[in-house]
C-alpha positions as CSV (number, residue, x, y, z in Angstrom):
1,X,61.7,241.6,173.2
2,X,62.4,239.4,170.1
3,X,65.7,237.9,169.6
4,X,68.1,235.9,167.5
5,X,69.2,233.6,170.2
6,X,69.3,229.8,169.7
7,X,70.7,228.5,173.1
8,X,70.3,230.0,176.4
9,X,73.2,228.5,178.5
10,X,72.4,228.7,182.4
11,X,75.0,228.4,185.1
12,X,73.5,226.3,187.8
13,X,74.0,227.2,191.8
14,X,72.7,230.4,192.0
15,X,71.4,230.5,188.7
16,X,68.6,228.0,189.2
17,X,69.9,225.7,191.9
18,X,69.7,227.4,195.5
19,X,73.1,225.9,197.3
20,X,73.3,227.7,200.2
21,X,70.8,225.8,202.0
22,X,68.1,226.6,204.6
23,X,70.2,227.1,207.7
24,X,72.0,230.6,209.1
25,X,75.6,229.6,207.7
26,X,75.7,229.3,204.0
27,X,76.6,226.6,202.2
28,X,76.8,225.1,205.7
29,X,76.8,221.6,203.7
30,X,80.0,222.2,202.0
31,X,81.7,223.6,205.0
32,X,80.8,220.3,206.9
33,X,81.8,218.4,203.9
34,X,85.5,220.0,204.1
35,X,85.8,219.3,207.4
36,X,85.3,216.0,207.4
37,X,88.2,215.6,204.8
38,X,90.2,217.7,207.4
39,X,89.4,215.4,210.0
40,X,91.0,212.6,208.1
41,X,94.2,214.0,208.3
42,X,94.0,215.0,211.9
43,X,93.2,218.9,210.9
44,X,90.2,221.1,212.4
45,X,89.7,224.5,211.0
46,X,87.5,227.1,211.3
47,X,85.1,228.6,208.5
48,X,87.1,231.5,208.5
49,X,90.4,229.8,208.4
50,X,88.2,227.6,205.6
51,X,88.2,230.5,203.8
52,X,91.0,232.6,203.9
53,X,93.5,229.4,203.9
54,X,91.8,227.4,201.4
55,X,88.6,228.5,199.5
56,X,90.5,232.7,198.5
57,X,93.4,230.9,197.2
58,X,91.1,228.0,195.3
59,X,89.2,230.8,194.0
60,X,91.9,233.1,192.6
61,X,94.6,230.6,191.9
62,X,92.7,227.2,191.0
63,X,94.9,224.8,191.4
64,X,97.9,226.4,192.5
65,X,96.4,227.4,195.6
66,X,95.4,224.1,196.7
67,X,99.0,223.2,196.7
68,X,99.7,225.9,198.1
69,X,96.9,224.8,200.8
70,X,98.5,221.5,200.9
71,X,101.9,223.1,201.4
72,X,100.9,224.6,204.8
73,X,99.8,221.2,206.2
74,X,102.2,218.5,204.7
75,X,99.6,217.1,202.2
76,X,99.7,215.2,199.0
77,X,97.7,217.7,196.5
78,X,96.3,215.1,194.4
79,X,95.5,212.8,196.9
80,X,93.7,215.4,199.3
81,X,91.7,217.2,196.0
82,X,90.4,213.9,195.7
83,X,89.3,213.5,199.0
84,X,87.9,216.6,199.4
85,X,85.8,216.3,196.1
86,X,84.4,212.7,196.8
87,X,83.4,214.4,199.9
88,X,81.7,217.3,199.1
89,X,80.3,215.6,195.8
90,X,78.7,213.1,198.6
91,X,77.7,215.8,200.6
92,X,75.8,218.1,197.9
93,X,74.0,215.3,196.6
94,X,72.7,214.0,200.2
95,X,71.8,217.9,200.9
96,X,69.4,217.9,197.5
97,X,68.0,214.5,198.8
98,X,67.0,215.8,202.1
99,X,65.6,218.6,200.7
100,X,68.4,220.8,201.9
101,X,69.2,222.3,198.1
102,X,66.2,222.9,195.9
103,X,66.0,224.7,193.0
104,X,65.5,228.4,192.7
105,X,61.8,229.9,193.2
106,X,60.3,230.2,189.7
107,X,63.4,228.3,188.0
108,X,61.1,225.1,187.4
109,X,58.7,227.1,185.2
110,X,61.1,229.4,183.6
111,X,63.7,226.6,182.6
112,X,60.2,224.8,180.9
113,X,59.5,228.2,179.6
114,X,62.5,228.8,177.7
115,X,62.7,225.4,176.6
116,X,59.9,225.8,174.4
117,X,61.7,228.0,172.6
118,X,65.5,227.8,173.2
119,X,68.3,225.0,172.9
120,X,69.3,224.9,176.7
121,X,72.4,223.6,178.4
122,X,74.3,223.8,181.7
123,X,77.2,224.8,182.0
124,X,78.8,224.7,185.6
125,X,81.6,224.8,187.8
126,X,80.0,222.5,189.9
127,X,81.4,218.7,189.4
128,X,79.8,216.9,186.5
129,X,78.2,213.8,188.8
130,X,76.4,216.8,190.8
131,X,75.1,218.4,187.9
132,X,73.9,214.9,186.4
133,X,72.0,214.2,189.8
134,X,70.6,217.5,190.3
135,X,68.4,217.6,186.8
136,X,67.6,214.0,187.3
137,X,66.4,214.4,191.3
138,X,64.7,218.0,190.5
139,X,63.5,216.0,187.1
140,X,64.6,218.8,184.6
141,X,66.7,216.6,182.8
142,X,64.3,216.5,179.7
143,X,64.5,220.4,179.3
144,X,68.3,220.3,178.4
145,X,69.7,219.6,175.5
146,X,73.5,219.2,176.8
147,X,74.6,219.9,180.2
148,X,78.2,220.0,181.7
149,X,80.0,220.1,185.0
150,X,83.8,220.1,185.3
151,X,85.6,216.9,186.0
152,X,87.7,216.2,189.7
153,X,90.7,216.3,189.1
154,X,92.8,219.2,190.1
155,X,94.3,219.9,186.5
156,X,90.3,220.7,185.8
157,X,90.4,223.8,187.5
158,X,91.5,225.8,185.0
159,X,88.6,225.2,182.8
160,X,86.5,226.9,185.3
161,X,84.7,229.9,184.3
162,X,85.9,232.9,183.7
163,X,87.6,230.4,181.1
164,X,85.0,230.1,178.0
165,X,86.2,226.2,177.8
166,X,82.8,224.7,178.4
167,X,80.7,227.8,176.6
168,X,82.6,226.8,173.7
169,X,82.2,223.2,174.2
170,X,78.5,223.8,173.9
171,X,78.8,225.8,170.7
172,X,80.5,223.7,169.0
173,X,78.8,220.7,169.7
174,X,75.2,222.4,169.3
175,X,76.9,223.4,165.7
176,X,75.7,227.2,166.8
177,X,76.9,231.0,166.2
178,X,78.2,232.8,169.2
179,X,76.0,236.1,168.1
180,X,73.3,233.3,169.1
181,X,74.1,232.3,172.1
182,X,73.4,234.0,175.6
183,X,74.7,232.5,179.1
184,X,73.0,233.5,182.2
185,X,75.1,233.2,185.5
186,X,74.7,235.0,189.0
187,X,78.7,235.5,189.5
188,X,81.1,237.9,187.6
189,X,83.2,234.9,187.1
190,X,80.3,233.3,184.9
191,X,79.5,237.0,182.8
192,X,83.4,237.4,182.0
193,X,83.2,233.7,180.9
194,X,80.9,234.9,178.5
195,X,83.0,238.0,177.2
196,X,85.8,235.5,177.3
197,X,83.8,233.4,174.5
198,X,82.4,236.3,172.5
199,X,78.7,235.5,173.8
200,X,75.7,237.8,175.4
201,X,75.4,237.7,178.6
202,X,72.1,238.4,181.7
203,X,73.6,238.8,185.4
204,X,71.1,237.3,187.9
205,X,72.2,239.6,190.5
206,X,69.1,239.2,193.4
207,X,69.6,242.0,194.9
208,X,70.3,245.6,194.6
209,X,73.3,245.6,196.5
210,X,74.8,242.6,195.2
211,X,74.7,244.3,191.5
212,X,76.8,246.9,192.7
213,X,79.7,245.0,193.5
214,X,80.0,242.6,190.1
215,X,83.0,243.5,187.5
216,X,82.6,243.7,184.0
217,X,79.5,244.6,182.2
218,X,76.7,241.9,181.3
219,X,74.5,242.7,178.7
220,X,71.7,242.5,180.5
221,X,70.9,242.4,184.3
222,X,67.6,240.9,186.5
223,X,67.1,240.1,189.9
224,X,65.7,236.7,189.7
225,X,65.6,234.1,187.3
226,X,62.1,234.5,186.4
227,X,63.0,238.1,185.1
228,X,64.3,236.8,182.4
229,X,60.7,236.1,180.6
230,X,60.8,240.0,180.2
231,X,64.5,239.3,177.8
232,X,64.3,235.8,176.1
């Protein structure tokens, strides 16, 4: 399939970077990571309280929901976001040291592949020092041409995806037209971000019945990253 593209923009976890670890619980690492931040203020929670109390309302509110979080337990926002991100950031990059977070199968060869032929950048919700480490440890640094993470601080989370902020940071700095650009992401969060900025999008879905469930309509869909030789 020939195209027009110029830059091929690739989400990270889940897109070519296999977070959830090798154990039954996952993303076991960042569950322990958020406990330990618990723990300093005397607080022990479950994974499902984790979940309903903290991560629903980060997800859907950003950073109203971690006050909202904080509200519950009596805690400075600012001053428990930080600890929680210097934590997990810690965390994440001691799980891709021991080898718990590696990168997806066939993502080595098809992020060299489509370097030969594309511009390519990162563009994450993940925190910026993560993404730094992860293409220097997994040594596909030299691949990208610009890669970005979002910063700590809790006034940051609105410039998560589906907000096109760092889509259209890489356009303009890459000088390039968004009827050139294509962003491949595994969440519905990441192919609305692309609507959002006016770009193509491929859903790396990985499953049948994951597909199903996604909102919004990419412009292409694959399994796997290494399906995506058969588009670009």
């Amino acid at each position: 399939m020939e195209t027009t593209y110029r830059v091929v923009l690739l989400d990270m976890d889940g897109t070519f970077l296999d977070s959830r670890g090798k154990g039954e619980i996952p993303n076991e690492w960042a569950y322990e990571a958020f406990k330990k931040s618990l723990r300093h203020y005397g607080i022990t929670l479950s994974i499902k309280e984790i979940n309903d109390l903290f991560l629903a309302p980060l997800r859907s509110e950003g950073a109203e929901g971690v006050r909202k979080f904080c509200k519950i337990f009596g805690l400075d926002s600012d001053e428990f976001w930080a600890r929680r991100e210097k934590d997990v950031i810690e965390s994440k990059i001691e799980a891709m040291r021991r080898g718990v977070i590696n990168p997806c199968k066939g993502s080595e060869q098809m992020i060299k592949y489509l370097s030969e032929k594309f511009h390519l950048a990162v563009v994450s919700d993940s925190q910026q020092v993560c993404v730094d480490y992860a293409l220097e440890h997994f040594n596909l640094k030299p691949y990208f041409t610009i890669w970005y993470g979002r910063k700590s601080d809790l006034e940051s989370l609105a410039k998560r995806k589906p907000s096109p902020f760092y889509i259209n940071r890489v356009l303009h700095e890459l000088n390039i037209r968004r009827e050139a650009a294509i962003l491949a992401d595994d969440s519905s969060v990441g192919i609305l971000a692309a609507k959002n900025a006016g770009i193509d999008s491929v859903l790396i879905s990985h499953n049948e019945e994951k597909r199903m469930k996604y909102e919004g309509e990419p412009t292409f869909s694959v399994k796997n990253i290494g399906e995506l030789r058969m588009l670009l």
